[in-house]
Phi, psi and omega in degrees: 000144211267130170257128186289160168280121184297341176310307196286340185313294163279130203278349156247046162226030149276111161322133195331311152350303186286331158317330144348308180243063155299317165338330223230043191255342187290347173301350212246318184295316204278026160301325224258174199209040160307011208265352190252329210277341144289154163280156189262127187265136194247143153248043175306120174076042173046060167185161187258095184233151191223165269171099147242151164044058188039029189232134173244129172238156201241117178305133179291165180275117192126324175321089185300130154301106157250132194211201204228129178262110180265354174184155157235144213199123023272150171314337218185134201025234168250183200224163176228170182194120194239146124270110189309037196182166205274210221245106142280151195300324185275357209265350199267351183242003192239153182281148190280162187284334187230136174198134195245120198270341165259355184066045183220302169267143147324126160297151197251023156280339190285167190284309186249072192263127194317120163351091181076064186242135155244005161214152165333296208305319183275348203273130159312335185255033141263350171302138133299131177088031175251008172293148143219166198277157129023310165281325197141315191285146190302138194266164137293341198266206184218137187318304157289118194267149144275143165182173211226146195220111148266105211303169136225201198206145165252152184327307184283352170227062205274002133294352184302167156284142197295187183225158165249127176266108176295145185226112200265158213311321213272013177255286271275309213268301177295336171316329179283283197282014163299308179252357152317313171303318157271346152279347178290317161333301187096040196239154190268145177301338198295352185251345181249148126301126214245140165267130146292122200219144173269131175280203207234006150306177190274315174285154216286105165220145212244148137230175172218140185232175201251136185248327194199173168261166169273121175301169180298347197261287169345298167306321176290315162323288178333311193266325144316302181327279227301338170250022186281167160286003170279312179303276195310318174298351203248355195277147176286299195280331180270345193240345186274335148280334166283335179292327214264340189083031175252144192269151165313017192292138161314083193278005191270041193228355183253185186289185159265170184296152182288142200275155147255019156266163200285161176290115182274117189299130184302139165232149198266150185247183192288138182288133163237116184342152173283123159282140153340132159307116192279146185290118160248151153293132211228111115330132186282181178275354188294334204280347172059032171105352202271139163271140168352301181299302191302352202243352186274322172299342148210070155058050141283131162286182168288335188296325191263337183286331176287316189318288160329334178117329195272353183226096175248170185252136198204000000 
């Protein structure tokens, strides 16, 4: 827990001085390493377990999470997370080697980022069929996972320090009418109690449904967390590129990095008939930078991506 400082206490007792160096305030951001700094609610092995004070406790089995959702994050489309290595029991607590928290570049925190990868859209361990199981063997899936990271509270301890519940690719869809459904309501996650649930596939998939409203003093307790700095310091997408200074650019927009083999004289080849042109898929500017691939990963077609606005065909 952050100890205030007494200098700060009062809102006029910095010296004049200091303005100088505004220039130099981001030294400050880049300390912070929130992306870690909450605890983790794990589903391994179908049960709900979490890492305090070095202790992990664990939900008995079958045992619904019910808790209060205090944020969500990234706001818009998915966060991405690769591990160098096949799937371990510590791996749902430990931060991934490569990870992009708006799902469009590598965060410039990770450890590992693939050799000349400068956007998601180009990283190979964003392919389908770049997966592997647990043994080694090849998937359908993708090496880099999607997910949606959810702050939460558990119901029964709304004073407690929040949790990130990581919410995994084969979850995304229901978490979307979860919240389709409360936006239709017009009820804020922050007001309600949410149950967490495993469905009865073999691998770990959650669904969720709404159990109660919240009293007034609750919700008001509620609607404060989510907007305190322990919450707001901790979203991966809002703070963790900013901290770093890196600007917000689309890098699936710049050229590629320059080769370093030498350069080959153009030979000229034999003219070949013109083929038809092929129908492409064109994301809109409504998709708001998402590729094709993050809207497919949850189990959008193409007929709803034209319907919608996010795709034409040209």
């Amino acid at each position: 827990m952050t100890t205030e400082i007494s200098i700060f206490n009062k809102a006029d007792n910095k010296p004049a001085h200091l303005a100088k160096y505004a220039a130099l305030a981001n030294e400050g951001a880049g300390m912070v390493t929130s992306f870690a700094s909450l605890p983790k609610m794990s589903i391994r092995g179908k049960q709900f377990r979490y890492m305090k004070d070095d202790k992990e406790y664990v939900y008995p089995m079958g045992q619904a999470l019910k808790c209060v959702i205090l944020a969500v994050d990234p706001p818009e489309g998915v966060s991405k997370a690769w591990y160098n290595s096949n799937y371990s029991e510590s791996a749902e607590f430990s931060l991934p080697d490569c990870f992009s928290s708006n799902g469009i570049k590598p965060d410039p925190q990770s450890a590992m980022i693939p050799a000349g990868v400068r956007s998601c859209a180009e990283c190979p361990k964003n392919a389908f069929g770049s997966g592997r199981d647990s043994a080694g063997v090849p998937t359908k899936g993708k090496a880099c996972a999607d997910v949606k990271n959810l702050f939460i509270v558990e119901s029964h301890n709304m004073d407690e320090q929040p949790m990130i519940l990581r919410v995994p690719a084969t979850s995304l869809k229901a978490l979307s009418g979860y919240g389709r459904l409360l936006a239709k309501q017009n009820v804020p996650p922050q007001l309600l109690v949410t149950q967490v649930t495993f469905t009865d596939v073999t691998h770990p998939q959650l669904e969720f449904s709404a159990v109660n409203f919240l009293n007034e003093g609750d919700a008001d307790l509620m609607v404060s967390k989510s907007q305190s700095d322990e919450v707001q310091m901790a979203l991966p997408s809002k703070n963790i590129i900013a901290a770093a200074n890196v600007p917000d650019t689309d890098l699936r927009k710049l050229p590629p990095p320059p080769s370093d083999t030498p350069e080959v004289p153009d030979i000229p080849k034999p003219p070949v008939a013109e083929k038809p042109a092929l129908p492409v898929k064109v994301m809109t500017a409504k998709a708001n930078g998402l590729g094709y691939d993050a809207f497919i990963a949850q189990n959008w077609t193409d007929e709803q991506l034209i319907q919608n606005g996010y795709m034409e065909i040209k």
